[in-house]
C-alpha positions as CSV (number, residue, x, y, z in Angstrom):
1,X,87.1,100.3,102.6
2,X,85.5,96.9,103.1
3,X,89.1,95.1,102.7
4,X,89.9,97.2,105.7
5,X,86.7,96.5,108.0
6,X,87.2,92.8,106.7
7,X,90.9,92.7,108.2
8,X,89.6,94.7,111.1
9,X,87.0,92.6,111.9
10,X,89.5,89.6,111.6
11,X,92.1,91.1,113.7
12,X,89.6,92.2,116.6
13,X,88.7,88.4,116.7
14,X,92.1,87.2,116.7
15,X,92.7,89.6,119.7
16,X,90.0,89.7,121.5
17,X,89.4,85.8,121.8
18,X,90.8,82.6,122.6
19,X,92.2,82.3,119.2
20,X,95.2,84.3,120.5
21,X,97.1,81.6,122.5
22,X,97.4,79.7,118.8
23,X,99.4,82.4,117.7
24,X,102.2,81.1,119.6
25,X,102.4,78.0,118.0
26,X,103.2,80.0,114.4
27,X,105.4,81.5,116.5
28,X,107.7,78.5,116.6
29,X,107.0,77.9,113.2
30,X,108.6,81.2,112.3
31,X,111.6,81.1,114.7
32,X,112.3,77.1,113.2
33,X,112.2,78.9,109.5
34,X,114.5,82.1,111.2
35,X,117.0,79.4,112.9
36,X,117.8,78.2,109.2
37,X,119.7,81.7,108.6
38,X,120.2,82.4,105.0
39,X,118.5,78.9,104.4
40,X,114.9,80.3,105.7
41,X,114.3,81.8,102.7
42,X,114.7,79.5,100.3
43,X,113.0,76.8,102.1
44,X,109.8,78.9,102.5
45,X,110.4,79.8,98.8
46,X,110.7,76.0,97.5
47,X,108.0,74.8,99.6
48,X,105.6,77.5,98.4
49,X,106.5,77.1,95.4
50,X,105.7,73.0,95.3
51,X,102.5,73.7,97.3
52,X,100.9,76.3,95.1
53,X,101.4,74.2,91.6
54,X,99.9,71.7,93.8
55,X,96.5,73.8,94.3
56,X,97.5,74.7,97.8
57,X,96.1,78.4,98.2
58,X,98.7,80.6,97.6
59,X,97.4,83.6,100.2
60,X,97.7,81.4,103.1
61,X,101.7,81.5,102.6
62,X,101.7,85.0,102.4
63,X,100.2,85.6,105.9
64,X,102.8,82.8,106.9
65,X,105.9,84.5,105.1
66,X,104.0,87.8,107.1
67,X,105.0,86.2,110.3
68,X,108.1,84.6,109.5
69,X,109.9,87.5,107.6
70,X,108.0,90.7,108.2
71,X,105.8,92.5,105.4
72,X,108.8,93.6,102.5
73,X,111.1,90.2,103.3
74,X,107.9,88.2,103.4
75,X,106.0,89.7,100.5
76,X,109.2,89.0,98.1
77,X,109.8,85.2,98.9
78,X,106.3,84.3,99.2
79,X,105.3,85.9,95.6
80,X,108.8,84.4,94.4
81,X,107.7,81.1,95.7
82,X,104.3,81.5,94.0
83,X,105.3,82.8,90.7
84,X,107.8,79.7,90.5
85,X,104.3,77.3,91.5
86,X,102.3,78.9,88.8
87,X,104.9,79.3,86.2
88,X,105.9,74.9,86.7
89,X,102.3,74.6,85.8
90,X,102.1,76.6,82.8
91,X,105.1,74.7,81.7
92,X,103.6,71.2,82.6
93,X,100.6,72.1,80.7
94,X,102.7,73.3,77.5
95,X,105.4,71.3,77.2
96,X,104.2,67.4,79.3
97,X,100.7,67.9,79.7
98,X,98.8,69.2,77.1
99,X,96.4,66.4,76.6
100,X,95.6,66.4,80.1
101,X,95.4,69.7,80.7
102,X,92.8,70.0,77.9
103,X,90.7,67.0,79.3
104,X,90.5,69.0,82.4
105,X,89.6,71.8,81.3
106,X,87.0,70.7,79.0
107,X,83.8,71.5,80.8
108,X,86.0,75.4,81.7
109,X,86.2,77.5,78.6
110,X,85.0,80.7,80.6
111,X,88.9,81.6,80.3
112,X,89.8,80.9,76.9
113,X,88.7,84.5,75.4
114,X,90.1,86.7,78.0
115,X,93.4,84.7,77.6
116,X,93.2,84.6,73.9
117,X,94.3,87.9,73.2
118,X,98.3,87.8,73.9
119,X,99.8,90.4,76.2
120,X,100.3,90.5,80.1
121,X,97.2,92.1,80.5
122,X,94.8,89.3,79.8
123,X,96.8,87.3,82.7
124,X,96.1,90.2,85.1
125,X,92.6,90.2,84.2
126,X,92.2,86.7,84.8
127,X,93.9,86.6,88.6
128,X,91.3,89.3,89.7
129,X,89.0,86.3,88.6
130,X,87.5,84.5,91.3
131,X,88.8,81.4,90.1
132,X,91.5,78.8,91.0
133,X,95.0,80.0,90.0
134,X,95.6,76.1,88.7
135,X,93.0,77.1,86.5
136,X,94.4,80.4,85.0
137,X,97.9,78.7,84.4
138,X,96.4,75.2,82.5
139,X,94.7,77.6,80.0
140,X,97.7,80.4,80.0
141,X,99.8,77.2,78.9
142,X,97.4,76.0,76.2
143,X,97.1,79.0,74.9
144,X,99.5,81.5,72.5
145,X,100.5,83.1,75.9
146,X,104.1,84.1,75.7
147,X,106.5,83.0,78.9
148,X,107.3,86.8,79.8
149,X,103.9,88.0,79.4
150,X,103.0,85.1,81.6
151,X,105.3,86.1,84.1
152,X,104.8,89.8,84.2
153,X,101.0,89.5,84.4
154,X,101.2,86.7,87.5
155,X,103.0,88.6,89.0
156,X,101.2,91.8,88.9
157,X,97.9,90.1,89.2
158,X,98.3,88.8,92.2
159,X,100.2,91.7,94.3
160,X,96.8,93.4,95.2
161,X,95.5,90.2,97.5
162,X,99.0,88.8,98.3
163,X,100.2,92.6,100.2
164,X,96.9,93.0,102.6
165,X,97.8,89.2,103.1
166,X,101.2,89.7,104.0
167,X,100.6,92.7,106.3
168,X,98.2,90.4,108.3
169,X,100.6,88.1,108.8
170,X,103.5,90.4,109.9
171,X,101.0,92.7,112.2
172,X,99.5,89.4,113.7
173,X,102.5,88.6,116.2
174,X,102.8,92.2,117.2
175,X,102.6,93.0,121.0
176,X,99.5,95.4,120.4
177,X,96.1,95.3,118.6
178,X,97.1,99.3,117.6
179,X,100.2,98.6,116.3
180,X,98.6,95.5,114.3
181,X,95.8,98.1,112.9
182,X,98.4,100.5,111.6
183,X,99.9,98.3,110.0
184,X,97.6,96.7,108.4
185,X,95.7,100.0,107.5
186,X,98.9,100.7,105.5
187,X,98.7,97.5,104.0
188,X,95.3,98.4,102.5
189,X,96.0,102.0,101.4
190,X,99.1,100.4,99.5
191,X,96.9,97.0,98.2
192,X,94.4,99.8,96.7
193,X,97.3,102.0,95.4
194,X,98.7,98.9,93.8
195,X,94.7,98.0,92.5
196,X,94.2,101.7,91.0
197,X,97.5,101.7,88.9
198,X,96.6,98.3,87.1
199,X,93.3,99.3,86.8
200,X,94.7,102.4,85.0
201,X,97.1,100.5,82.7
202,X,94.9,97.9,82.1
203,X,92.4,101.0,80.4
204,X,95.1,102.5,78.6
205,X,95.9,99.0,76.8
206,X,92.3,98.7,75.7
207,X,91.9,98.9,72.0
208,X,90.0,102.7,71.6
């Protein structure tokens, strides 16, 4: 309920002010990325990709896949895009890095017992954490965290913020602030439906 006031809020604003007119500008953005054909996607992939191990924010590209690609095309090459970001960071920090990785996160061992017991659902755990996502993947790859387990849990982690993300972007361009409220509305009920059934898995993997 207070995701959904927050987007509403957002949207009104967006709307019902001058911030309107700069929608047209991500406009062009998102007809250059369209003009590519089968090459949009995976330039909006790769350059996700090589901004999120970078520590770019990853929910920013969603609401800009959102625009470019709609809600489903946008959603699945924006979290493939961030998934590959996260994942060449865990690998930098286990295989290149380990030294550095472990000077820099020195002063952060907040992480280290959530992640220390192996299994995707630590992972999921720690991206509900309101901490930087560079963060999560230099301790997943210092730690016993296996690569699948890694994978799985980024990328069921971070569906709950990445959908309502999405839908904003997808519902921003439309012609009509209702239209834009439906859809994001349905974005919500499906970013809590998606929320509920980790929560649930996440309980049943608890030691009793």
């Amino acid at each position: 309920m207070i995701l959904a006031a927050v987007v509403g809020v957002l949207l009104a604003v967006v709307y019902l002010s001058p911030l309107r007119s700069y929608l047209g500008r991500w406009r062009e953005i998102s007809d250059s990325l369209r003009s590519l054909g089968l090459l949009g996607p995976a330039v909006l992939t790769l350059s996700v990709a090589g901004l999120v191990a970078l520590g770019f924010p990853r929910l920013l590209f969603c609401v800009i896949a959102g625009m470019t690609f709609g809600f489903w095309a946008g959603l699945l090459w924006a979290q493939l895009g961030t998934l590959l970001g996260n994942y060449l960071v865990f690998l930098t920090a286990r295989w290149w890095g380990r030294e550095w990785a472990k000077r820099y996160l020195a002063k952060r061992n907040g992480l280290h017992d959530l992640l220390r017991r192996e299994g995707a659902s630590g992972v999921i755990l720690a991206r509900q954490l309101p901490v930087p996502g560079l963060l999560v993947n230099l301790t997943c790859g210092l730690l016993s965290i296996r690569h699948r387990h890694f994978l799985l849990g980024t990328l069921l982690g971070q569906l709950p913020e990445a959908i309502p993300c999405t839908l904003i972007g997808a519902g921003a361009l439309q012609a009509s602030f209702a239209k834009s409220v439906g859809a994001i509305g349905l974005a919500v009920a499906f970013a809590v439906v998606v929320w509920l059934g980790l929560r649930i898995c996440l309980r049943r993997q608890r030691p009793q």
